[in-house]
KEVEXBA-22484 format. One record per residue (C-alpha): chain; x, y, z. Coordinates in Angstrom, 2 decimals. Example, Ala and Ser with C-alpha at 12.3 -4.5 7.8 and 13.67 -1.06 7.14 Angstrom:
<atoms>
{"A",{12.30,-4.50,7.80}}
{"A",{13.67,-1.06,7.14}}
</atoms>
This chain:
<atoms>
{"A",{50.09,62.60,129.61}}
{"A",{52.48,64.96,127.84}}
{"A",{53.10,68.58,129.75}}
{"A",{52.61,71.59,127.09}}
{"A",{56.34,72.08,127.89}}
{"A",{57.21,68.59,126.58}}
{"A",{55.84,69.09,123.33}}
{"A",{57.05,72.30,123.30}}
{"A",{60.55,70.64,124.02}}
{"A",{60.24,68.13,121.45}}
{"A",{58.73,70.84,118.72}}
{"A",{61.88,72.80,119.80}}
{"A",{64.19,69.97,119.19}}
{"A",{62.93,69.31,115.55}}
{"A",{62.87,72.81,114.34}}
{"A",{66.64,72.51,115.88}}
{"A",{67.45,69.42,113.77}}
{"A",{65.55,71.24,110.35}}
{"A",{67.74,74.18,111.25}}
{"A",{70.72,72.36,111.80}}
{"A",{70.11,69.74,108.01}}
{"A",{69.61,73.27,106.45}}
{"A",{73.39,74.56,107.15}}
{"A",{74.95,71.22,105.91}}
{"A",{75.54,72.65,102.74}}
{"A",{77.19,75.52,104.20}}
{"A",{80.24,73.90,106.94}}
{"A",{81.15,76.97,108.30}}
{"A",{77.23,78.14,109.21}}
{"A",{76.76,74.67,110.57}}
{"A",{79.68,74.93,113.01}}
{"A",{78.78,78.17,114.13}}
{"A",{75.20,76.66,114.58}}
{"A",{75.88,73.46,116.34}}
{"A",{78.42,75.53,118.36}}
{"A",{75.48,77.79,119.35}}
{"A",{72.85,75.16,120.39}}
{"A",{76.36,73.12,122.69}}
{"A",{76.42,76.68,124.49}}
{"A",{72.31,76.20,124.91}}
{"A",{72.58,72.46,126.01}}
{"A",{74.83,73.26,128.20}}
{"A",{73.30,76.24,129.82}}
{"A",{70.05,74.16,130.23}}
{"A",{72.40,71.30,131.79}}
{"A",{71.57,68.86,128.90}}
{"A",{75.05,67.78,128.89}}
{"A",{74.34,64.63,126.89}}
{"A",{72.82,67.15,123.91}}
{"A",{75.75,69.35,124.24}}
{"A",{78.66,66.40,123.77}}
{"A",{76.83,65.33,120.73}}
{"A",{76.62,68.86,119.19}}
{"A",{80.30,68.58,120.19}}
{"A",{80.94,65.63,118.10}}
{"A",{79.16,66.79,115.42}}
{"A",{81.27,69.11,114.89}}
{"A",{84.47,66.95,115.44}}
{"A",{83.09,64.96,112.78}}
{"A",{82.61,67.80,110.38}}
{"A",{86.52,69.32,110.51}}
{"A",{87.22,65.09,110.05}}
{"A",{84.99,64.92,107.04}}
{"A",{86.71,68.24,106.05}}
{"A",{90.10,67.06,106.47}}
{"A",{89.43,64.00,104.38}}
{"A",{87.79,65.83,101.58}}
{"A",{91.01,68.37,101.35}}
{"A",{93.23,65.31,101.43}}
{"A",{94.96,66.01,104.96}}
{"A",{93.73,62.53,106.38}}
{"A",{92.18,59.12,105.31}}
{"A",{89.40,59.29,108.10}}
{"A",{86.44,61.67,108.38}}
{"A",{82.99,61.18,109.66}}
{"A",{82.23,57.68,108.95}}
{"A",{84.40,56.92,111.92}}
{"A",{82.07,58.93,114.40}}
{"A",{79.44,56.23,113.36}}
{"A",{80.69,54.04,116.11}}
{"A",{79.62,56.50,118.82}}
{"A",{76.16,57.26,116.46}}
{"A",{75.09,57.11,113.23}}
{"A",{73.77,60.06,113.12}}
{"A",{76.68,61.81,112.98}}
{"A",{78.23,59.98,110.55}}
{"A",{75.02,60.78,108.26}}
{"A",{74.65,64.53,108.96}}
{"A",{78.30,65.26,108.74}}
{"A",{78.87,63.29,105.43}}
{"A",{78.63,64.42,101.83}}
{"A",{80.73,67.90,102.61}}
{"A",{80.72,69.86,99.44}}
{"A",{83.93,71.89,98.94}}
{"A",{83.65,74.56,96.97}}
{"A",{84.23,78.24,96.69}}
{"A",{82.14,78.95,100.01}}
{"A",{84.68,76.97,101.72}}
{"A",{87.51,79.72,101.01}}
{"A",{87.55,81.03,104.47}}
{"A",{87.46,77.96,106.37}}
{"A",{91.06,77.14,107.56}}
{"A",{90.53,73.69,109.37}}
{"A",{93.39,71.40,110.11}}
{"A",{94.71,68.80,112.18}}
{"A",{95.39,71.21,115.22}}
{"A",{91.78,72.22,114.91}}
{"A",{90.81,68.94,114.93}}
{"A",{92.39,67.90,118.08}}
{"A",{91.62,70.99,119.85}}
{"A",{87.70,70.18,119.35}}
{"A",{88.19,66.17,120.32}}
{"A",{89.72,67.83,123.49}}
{"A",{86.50,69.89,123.91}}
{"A",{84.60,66.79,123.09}}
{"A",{86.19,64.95,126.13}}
{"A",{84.82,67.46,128.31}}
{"A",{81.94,67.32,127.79}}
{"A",{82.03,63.35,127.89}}
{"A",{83.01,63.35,131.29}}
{"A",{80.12,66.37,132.51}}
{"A",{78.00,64.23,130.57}}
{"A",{78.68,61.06,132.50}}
</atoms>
């Protein structure tokens, strides 16, 4: 049978996920908020969890970078590793919120590097 903590987990994880689909309009909340629940994955020792909030966010400076012009691949290509990704960090809208976010291609690399950590504690 299921534990009270399981479903407890598994409520946690969805209001997570609505929490998460409700800052995709909003790149620079979602980062902060995917960055946040990596820190929480990782503290718990989910290290699987925490290299997918990872990539998530890899995928969102891509999908950024591709919307400003800077590259001709952004999310879509994350699809390999899961779809997911490529549908939750697709459909960026740039507009004026998106003033004070400075992404580029160092930024970019810099979180793939961060990614690859936590690939390898995830293993």
């Amino acid at each position: 049978g299921t534990t009270g903590s399981g479903a407890g987990s598994v409520h946690l994880a969805e209001l997570q996920h609505a929490l998460a689909a409700s800052c995709r309009a909003t790149p620079r909340l979602r980062h902060a908020w995917l960055a946040t629940l990596a820190e929480h994955n990782a503290r718990q020792g989910d290290h699987d969890e925490a290299m997918c909030c990872q990539l998530h966010i890899a995928a969102l400076i891509a999908e950024y970078l591709k919307l400003r012009g800077t590259q001709t691949w952004g999310a879509d290509v994350f699809g390999e590793i899961s779809m997911n990704i490529a549908k939750d960090e697709t459909g960026l809208k740039i507009d004026e919120g998106m003033a004070d976010v400075h992404y580029n291609e160092q930024a970019l690399l810099e979180q793939l590097m961060i990614c690859t950590e936590f690939v390898d504690k995830a293993e």
